[in-house]
N, C-alpha and C positions, 0 to 999 in steps of 0.2 A: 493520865497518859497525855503526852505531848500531841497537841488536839491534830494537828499535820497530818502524825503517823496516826491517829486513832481512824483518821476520814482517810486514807491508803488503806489499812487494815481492812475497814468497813467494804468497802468499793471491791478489793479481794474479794471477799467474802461473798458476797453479791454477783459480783461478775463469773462465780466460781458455783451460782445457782440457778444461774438463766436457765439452761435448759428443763428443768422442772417446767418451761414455762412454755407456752405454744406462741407463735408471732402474735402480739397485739394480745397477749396474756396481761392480765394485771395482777401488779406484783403488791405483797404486804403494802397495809398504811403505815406512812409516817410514823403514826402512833403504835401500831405492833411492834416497827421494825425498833424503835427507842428502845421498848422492852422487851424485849427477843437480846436485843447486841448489849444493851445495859449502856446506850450512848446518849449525848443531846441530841436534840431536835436539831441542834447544827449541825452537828457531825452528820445525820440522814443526810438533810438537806443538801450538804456540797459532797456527801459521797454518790447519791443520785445524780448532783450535776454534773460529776467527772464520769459517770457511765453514760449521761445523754451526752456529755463534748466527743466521746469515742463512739457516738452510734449505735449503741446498746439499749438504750430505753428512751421513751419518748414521755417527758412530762408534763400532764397537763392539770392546769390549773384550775384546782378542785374537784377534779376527778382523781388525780393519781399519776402513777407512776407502770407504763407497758413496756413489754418486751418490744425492741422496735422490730419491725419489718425485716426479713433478708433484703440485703444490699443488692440493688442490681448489679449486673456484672461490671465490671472495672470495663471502660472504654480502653480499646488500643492508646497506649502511647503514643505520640506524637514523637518527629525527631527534634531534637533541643538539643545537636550538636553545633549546631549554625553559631549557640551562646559563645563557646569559647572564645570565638575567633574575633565576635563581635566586642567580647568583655577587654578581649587581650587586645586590639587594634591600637589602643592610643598609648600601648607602653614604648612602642618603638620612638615615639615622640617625647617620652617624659624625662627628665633626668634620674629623680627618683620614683619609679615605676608604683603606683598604688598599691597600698597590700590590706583589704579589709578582712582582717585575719581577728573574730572573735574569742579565741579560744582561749587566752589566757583570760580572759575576761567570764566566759561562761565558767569556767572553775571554779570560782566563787559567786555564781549568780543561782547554778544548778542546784536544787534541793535534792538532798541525797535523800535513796532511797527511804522507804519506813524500816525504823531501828538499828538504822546506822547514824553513828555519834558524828553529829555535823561540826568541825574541827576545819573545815574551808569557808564559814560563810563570812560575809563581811558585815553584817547586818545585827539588831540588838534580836537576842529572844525574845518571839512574842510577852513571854510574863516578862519582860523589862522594859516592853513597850509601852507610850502612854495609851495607851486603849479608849478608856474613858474620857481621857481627857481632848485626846483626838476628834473623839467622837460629837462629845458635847462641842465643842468649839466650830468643828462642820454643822452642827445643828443652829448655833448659832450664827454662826456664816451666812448661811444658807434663808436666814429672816434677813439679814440685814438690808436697809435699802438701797436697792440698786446692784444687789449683790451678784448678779445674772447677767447685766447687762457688759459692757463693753468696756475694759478697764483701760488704764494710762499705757500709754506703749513702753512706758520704763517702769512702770509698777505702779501700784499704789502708796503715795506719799507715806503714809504713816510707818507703811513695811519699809521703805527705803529708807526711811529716818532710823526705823531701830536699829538695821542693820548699820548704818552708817554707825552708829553709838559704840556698837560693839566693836566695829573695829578701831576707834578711836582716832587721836592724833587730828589733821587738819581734813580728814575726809568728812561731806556735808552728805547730805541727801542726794544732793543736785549731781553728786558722781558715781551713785550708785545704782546700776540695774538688777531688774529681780531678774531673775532664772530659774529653768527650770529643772531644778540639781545641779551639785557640783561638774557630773559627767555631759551635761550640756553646757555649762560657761566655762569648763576649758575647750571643748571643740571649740566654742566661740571665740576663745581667745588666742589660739591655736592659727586658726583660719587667718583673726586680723592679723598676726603679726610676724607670718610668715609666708613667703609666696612658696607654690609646693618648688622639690627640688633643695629647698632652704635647710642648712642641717641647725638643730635647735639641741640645744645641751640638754642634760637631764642627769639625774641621782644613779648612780649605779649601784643596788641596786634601786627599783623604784616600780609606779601603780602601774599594772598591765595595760588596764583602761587607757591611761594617759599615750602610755607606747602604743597600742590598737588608734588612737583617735592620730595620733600622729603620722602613722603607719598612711593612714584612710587618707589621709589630706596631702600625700605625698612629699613628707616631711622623710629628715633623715635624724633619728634621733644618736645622738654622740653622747658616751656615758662621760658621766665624773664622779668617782668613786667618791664612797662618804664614807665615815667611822662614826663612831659614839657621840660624837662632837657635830653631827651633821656632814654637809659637803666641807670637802678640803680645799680651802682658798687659794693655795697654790695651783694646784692642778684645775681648777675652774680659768684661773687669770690666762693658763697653758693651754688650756681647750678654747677659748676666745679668740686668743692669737692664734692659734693655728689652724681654726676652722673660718671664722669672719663669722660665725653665727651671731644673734640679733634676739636672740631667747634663751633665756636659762629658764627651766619651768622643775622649781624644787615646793618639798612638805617639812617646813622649818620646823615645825612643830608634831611630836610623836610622828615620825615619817614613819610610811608602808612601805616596804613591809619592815625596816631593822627596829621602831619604836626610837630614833636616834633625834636628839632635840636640838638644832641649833644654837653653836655654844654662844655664849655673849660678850665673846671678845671674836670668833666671828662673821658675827650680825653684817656690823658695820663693814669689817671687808667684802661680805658678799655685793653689798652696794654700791662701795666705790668701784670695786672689778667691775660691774655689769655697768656700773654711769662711765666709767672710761672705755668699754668697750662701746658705748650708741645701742646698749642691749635693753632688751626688759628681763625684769625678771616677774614669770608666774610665779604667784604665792599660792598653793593649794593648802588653804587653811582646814582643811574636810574635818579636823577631830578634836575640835579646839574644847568644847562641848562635851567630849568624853574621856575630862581629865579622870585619875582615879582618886581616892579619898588622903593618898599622903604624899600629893602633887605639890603641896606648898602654893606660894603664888608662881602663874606662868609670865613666861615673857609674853613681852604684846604681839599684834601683829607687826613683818617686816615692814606693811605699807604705815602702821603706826609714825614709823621713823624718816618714811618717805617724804623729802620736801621736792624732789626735781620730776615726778611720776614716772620712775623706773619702775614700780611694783603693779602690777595688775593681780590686784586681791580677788579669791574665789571661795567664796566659803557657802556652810548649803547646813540645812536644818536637818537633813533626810537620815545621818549617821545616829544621831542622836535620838533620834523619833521612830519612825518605820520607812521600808524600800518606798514604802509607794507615797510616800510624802515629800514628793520631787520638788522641793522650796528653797533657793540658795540666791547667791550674789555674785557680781561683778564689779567691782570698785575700782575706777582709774581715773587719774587725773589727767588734764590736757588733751589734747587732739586725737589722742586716741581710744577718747570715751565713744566720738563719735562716728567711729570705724566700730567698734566692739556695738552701738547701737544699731548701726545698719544693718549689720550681719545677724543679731538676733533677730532682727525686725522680718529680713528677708528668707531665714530658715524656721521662725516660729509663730511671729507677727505678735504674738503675748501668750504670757502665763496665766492660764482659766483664772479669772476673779474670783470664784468661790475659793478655791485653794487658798489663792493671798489673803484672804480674808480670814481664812479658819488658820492661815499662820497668823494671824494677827490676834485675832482671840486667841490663842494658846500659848504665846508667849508674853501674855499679859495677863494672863491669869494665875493665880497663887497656886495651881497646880505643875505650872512650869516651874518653880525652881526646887517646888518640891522632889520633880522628877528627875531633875539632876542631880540630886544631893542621894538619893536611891541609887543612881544610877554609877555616882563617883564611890557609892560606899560599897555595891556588889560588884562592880567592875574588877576593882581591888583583890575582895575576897575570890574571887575568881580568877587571878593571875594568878594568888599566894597559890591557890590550890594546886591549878596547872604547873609552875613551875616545883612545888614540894614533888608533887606526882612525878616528875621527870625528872628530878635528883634521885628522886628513889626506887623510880623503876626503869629508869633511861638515863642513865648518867653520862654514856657513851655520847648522845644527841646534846650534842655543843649548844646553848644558849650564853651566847657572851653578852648582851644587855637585856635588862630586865626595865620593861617601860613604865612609866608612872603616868600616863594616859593611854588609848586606844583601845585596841582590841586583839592583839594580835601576837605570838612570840616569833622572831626570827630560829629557825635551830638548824644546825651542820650536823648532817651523819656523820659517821666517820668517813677520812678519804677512799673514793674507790669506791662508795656507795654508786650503784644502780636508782640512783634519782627517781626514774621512772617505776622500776619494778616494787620501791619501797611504798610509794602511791598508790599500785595497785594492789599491792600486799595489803597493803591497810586496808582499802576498800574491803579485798575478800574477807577480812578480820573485824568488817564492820565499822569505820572508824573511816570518815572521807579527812583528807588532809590536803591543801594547795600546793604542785611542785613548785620548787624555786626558779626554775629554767623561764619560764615571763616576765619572771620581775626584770630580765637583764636584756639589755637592748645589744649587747654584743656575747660574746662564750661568756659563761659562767666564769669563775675561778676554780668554785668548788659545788658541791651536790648541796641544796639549801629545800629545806619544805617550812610553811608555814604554817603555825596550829593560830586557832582562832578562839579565844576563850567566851566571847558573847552570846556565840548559835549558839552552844548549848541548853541542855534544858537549866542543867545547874551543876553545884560544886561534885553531889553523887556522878551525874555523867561526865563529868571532866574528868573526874579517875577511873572512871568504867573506859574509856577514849583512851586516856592513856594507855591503862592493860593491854587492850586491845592492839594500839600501836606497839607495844612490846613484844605481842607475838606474833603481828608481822614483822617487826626486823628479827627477830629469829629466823623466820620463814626466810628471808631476804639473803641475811648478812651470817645466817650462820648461829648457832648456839655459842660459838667463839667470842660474840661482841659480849657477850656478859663479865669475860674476863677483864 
């Protein structure tokens, strides 16, 4: 059992037998409760901690595990309408008014419920995670000397060096800052190179997060549609001229959400349009990492090809690895390294040392590439699966490209689809899936949801997700869609 939903189950279970229990009752040991529910010692362990984070049991250490105490009564509320007025005060002043609007972003951050087919996350399944290898490399980390103490305010040389390697071309060390994740060195980059008010291009569609960080910093995000081929050079050149933006921030490679890979004839247009416009362009390299097994060779990064420092590279270990291995880069050349440095400095001061450390043993160990050669071979078999599943049980749900890196299929209901009700349909049917309506910084065109072939537990739940998905659009759309 998928260990998440085993320790949800568990904590059910439990919290479904308190009352047996008097306040300050002591509940089964550890050891009963293993074999009683037939779980790990893990599984107890954090399904007791999810009943003491909610107030239900109080655990102490080497005693056990008690019923907690009733809660004293809830204090009056205080009034907190004063907030509004104080939050909204400075939109009268702003051009484009703030909006920290996380929602498209919590739709793939939320763990769905236990034994609902997770088809929204954006993250690897834990069994595709390096676990061990994670593990071992923080143990390692974590001796090393000096490992505690107070790192370089741009990172740890050796981590800036690798990163530098990978993205190749004329970037050194000396231009590359650590980060902490992809989704903090684009605020970062976001911040330098746009005063708010400022409209900044973007993919249409494209990563909610990036639209949300945008949104926050009082940017005005302006689409430019993309096809199979990536952004269309034309209409970027059209959206430059007609807005005076100063940022184009695109995902050249397996873009989020369509899987669309910028073509190689282009590349180079995208560069010279942004160098004749006085623009930069974001490179969100996020998935470079999680090509699949019959990817061939990729193109390089766009900063690869950079000689003038149009490109501010961002790329990040965390897609590849686990959420909470918050480890990435910022790479730019010229004067605007030292605007991107200030700004890190002043919103995080540095990335914890142990971390850059245990990224540095771990992609220096013969378990790293192991794990991407795992990860490029199930990736794969887990597209094939998802997409055969939806030829065969969903032929209706449009997938026009089929990606050879990432994680993720783009699919079109049919026209007329209830976007939203199909979302929740699924949910009721078990089966969470991400709406399309986020990804797009202006109206939709059409109804789009995004399946996620990674979360999974595997190629069995990929078709069990599917099914699932099939009789919510029935539910939805009508027994008619089958025709």
């Amino acid at each position: 059992m998928h260990e998440r939903s085993s320790v949800g189950e568990l904590a059910e279970r439990l919290r479904g037998e308190l009352d047996r229990y008097s306040p300050g009752g002591k509940l089964p040991s550890s050891r009963a409760l293993v074999e009683r529910f037939r779980v790990s010692p893990v599984t107890v362990s954090r399904a007791l901690a999810q009943l003491a984070a909610e107030g239900l049991v109080v655990t102490r250490p080497g005693a056990g595990a008690f019923r907690a105490e009733p809660r004293a009564a809830a204090r009056p509320s205080g009034d907190t309408f004063w907030q509004e007025l104080a939050l909204s005060a400075d939109s009268a002043t702003e051009l484009v008014p703030r909006a920290v609007d996380a929602s498209g972003v919590l739709v793939t951050l939320a763990a769905p419920p236990p034994g609902v087919v997770e088809f929204n996350g954006g993250y690897l399944h834990p069994s595709l995670q390096p676990e061990r290898a994670m593990a071992a490399a923080l143990a390692r980390a974590g001796r090393r000397p000096g490992a505690w103490g107070r790192p370089p305010i741009d990172g740890i040389p050796e981590l800036r060096e690798w990163f530098a390697r990978g993205i190749g071309g004329a970037i050194t060390a000396a231009e590359v800052l650590i980060a902490s994740g992809g989704q903090s060195a684009l605020a970062t980059a976001l911040r330098a190179l746009a005063p708010p008010g400022a409209p900044v291009l973007v993919e249409s569609p494209t990563y909610p997060g990036m639209l949300a960080i945008a949104r926050a910093a009082g940017l005005r995000p302006v689409p430019v549609p993309v096809d199979t081929d990536g952004v269309r050079p034309e209409l970027l050149a059209e959206a430059f001229r007609a807005t005076g933006a100063r940022v184009f921030v695109c995902q050249p490679l397996f873009q989020n959400p369509t899987g669309a890979v910028l073509s190689a004839r282009r590349r180079p247009e995208v560069l010279r349009i942004a160098r004749e416009a006085g623009a930069f362009v974001v490179e969100d390299d996020f998935v470079r990492r999680l090509v699949h097994e019959d990817a061939g060779p990729l193109p390089r990064p766009l900063a690869t090809d950079d000689h003038d420092g149009v490109v501010v590279h961002v790329c990040s270990l965390t897609k590849a690895t686990s959420p909470s291995f918050r480890i990435g880069c910022l790479a730019a050349r010229g004067p605007v390294l030292e605007r991107l440095r200030a700004i890190q400095v002043v919103d995080h001061f540095f990335v914890p040392r142990p971390l850059q450390e245990a990224a540095l043993e771990l992609v220096g160990s013969p378990a790293w590439p192991r794990h991407l050669r795992t990860v490029a071979t199930d990736l794969k078999a887990r597209r094939d699966t998802m997409t055969a599943a939806l030829r065969a049980t969903l032929p209706e749900l449009a997938v026009a490209h089929v990606p050879l890196g990432g994680y993720q299929l783009w699919a079109r209901p049919p026209d007329g689809t209830d976007e939203a009700a199909l979302v929740a349909g699924a949910l009721r049917a078990g089966v969470a899936v991400a709406p399309g309506r986020p990804y797009f910084s202006a109206e939709p065109p059409a109804p789009h949801i995004r399946l996620s072939f990674a979360a999974a537990a595997g190629a069995a739940e990929i078709t069990e997700g599917v099914r699932r998905l099939r009789a919510a659009c029935d539910e939805v759309l009508g027994e008619g869609v089958r025709a």
